[in-house]
N, C-alpha and C positions, 0 to 999 in steps of 0.2 A: 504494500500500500504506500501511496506516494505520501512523504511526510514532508509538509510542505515548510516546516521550521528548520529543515536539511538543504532540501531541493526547492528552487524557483518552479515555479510555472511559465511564468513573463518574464522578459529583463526586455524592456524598451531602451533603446541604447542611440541617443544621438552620437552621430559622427561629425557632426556639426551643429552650432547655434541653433535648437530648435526654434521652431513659429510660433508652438501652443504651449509648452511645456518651461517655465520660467518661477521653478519651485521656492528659488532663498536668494533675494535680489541680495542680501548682506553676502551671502556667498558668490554672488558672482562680483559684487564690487570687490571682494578681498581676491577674487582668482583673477579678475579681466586680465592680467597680464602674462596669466599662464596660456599656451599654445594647445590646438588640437591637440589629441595623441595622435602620436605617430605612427605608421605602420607597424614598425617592431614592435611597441607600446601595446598596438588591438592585439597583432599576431601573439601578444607573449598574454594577456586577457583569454583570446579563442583558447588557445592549449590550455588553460588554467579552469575553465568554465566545461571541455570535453576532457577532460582529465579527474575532476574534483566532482562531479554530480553524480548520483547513480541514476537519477533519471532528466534524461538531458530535457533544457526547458529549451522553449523558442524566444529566440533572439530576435527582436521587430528593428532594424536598423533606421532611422528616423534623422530629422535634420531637415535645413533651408539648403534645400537643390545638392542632397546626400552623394546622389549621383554624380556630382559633377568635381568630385576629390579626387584630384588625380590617379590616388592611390585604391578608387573602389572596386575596381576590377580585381586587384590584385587580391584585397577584404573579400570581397564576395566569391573568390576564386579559392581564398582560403577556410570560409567559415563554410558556406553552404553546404558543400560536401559529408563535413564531419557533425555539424550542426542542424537542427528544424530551424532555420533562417526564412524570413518576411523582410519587404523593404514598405514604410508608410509612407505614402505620396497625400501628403498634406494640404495640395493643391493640385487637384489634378486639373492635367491639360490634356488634350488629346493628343500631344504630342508624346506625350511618355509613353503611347501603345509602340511608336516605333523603336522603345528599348526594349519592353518584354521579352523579343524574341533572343536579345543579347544576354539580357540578365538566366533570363531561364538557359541557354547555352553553358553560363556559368556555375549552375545548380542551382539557383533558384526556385523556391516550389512554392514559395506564397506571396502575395501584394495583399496588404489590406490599406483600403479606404475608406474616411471617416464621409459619411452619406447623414444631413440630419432634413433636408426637404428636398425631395427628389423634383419640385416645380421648379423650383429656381434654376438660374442659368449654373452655377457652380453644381446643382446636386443633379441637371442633365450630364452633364460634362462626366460629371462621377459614374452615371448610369451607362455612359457608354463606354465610360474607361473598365467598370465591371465587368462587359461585355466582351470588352477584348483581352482580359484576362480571361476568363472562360474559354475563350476561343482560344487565348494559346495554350491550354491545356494545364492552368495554375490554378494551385488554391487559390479561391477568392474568400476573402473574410472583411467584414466591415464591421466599422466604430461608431455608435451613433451614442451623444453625450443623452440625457433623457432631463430635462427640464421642462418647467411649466408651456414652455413654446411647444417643445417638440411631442409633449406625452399626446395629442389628436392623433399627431402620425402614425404613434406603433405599430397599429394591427396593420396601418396600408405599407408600412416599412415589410413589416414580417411576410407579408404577402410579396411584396417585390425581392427581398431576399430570396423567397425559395423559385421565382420566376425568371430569376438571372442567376442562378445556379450558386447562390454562396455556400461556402462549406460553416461557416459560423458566424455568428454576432455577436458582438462585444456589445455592452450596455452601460457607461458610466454612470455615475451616479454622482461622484465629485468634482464635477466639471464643471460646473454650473458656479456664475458669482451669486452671493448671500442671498442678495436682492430679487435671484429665480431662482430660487430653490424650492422644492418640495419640501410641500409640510407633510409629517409624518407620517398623519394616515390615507393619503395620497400617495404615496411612496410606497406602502404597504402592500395599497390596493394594486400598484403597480408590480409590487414581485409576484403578487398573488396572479397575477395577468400571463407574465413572464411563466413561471412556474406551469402556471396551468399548457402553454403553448408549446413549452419545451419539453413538458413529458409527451409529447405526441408528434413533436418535427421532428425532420433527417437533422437540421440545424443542429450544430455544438451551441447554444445558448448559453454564454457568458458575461454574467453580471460584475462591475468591476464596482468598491466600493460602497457594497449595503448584503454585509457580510451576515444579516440578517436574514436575508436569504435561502440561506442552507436552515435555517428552522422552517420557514415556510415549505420548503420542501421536502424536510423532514418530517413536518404532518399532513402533508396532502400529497406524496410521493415517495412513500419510502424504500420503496424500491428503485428510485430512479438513477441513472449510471452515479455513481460518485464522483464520477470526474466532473460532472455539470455543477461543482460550486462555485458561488461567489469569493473572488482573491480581497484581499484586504493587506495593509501598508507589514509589510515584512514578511506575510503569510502566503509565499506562492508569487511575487511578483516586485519587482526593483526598477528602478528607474540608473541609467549614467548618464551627464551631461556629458558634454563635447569637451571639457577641463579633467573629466575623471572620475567628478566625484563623485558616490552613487549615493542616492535616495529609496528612504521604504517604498514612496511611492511617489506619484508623479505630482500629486499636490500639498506635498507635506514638507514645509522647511526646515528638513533636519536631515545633513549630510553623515551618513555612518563612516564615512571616510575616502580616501585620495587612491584611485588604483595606482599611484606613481608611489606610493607607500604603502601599499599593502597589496593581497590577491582579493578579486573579487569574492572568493568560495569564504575567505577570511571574513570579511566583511558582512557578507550577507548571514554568515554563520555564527560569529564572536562580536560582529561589533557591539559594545553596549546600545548604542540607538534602537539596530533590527532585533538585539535581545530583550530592551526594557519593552519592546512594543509588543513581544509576543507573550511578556508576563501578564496572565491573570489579575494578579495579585490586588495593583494599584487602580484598578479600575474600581470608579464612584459610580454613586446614586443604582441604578436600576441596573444598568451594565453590570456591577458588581455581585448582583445576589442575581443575576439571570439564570436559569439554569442553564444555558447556550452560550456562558461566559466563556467555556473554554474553546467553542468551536466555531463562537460566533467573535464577543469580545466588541464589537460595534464599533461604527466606522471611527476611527483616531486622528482622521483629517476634519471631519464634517464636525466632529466635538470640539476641534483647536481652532475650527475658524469662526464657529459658532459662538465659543464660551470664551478662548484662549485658557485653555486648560486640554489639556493633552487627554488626561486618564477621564474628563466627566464622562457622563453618561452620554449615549449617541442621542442627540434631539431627532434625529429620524426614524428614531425606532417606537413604533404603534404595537410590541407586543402585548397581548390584552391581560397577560399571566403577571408583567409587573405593570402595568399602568395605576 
């Protein structure tokens, strides 16, 4: 059984300055002066990451125009092979179908794109870049962030998913700023949505971020694959910026440490940050006596941006056992 306090699931890994992902601006004012990594730098990361997991995670390589590093051929030449490697096109253009056929050349087997209204000229654009990833014969997997805007879309989202062939969905939940956030039992109603859709797709149905989840499924699914849980900051999923540093998760301003000083398998393993996040212990209010503390634990980003308290209780969580 995959222990996800061992082994990642995710490592989202910019190769460059991401677009979305802008976790600890104090850390990047204290790093701006530090350089990408280097090739040697990824290559000596890749060996460390297929060398140190028993169960190898997928690496989503990410970044402003990733592709266009001199040295990605040579990355992609080196990870995909030994790794589950995805590249995120964060702004798709229709241009980027005439790479497909290069990247997958190079072992490429996945592209995921972030899809949140398929009307608009950016989520056409998406729809047919989906398009020709299926056609060239890749997994397709999309991101859709789930906020007060986007929750109408879902069901015509999950419909268009399986009509353009995606192999899974990602579902964020902490993506959203304060101001459109989901109240809690809106959010509930919405794993309860989720849950119900995914014990019956082909879809891998993946919630990032309402690690609540896994009880909703636990009582209305208990038999459903285990693999279909919600990831949460240190448990299954990491963030690297384009300086090194890696993060629990992709909105949470707290670096576990520098790969220029350490291995990532270290870090994600021993650092105090990814360990105090996975402790029980210090978690408050309702979070703490839940009985799903240990395999839920509730989200640690959505508590710090809410409360500015790290261990409070998740304000998104509508369980009716502690309300």
């Amino acid at each position: 059984m995959l222990n996800l306090n061992q082994d990642p699931q995710i490592i989202l890994w910019a190769l460059t300055k991401d677009t979305y992902w802008h976790p600890d601006d104090h850390w990047q004012a204290v790093d701006r002066r530090c350089k990408e990594l280097s090739t040697g730098e990824i290559f000596a990361v890749i060996d460390d990451i297929v060398h140190h997991f028993v169960h190898a995670p997928v690496v989503i390589l990410t970044g402003k125009n990733v592709w266009q590093r001199e040295d990605f051929d040579q990355i992609l030449g080196k990870m995909a092979p030994i790794l589950p490697s995805a590249i995120a096109l964060n702004n798709p253009r229709l241009s980027h179908a005439a790479l497909l056929s290069r990247w997958k050349d190079l072992g490429l087997t996945s592209v995921y794109l972030r899809l949140q209204n398929p009307r608009t000229l950016h989520g056409r654009q998406t729809v047919a870049l989906a398009e020709a990833v299926v056609d060239h014969g890749m997994r397709l997997e999309i991101m859709t962030a789930v906020t007060p805007r986007t929750l109408p879309w879902l069901p015509g989202l999950a419909d268009l998913m399986l009509s353009v062939g995606a192999a899974s969905w990602q579902l964020g939940f902490n993506e959203s700023l304060q101001r459109s956030k989901l109240d809690a039992k809106t959010l509930e109603q919405t794993l309860v949505w989720v849950a119900d859709f995914a014990a019956t797709s082909p879809l891998r149905v993946l919630p990032i971020g309402a690690p609540q989840y896994q009880r909703i499924v636990s009582d209305r699914y208990p038999l459903l694959d285990a693999g279909r849980i919600a990831l949460r900051e240190a448990r299954g999923i990491a963030y690297i910026n384009h300086h090194g540093l890696v993060y629990p998760g992709v909105n949470l301003p707290f670096a576990g440490g520098n790969l220029r000083q350490s291995s990532f398998s270290n870090i994600y393993r021993e650092s105090p940050t990814f360990c105090a996040l996975r402790d029980p212990r210090p978690l408050e209010g309702r979070c703490g006596f839940c009985d799903y503390h240990l395999t839920c634990g509730g989200s640690r980003t959505r508590a710090f941006r809410e409360t500015g308290k790290l261990y409070a209780e998740d304000p998104g969580c509508w369980n009716p056992q502690t309300a």
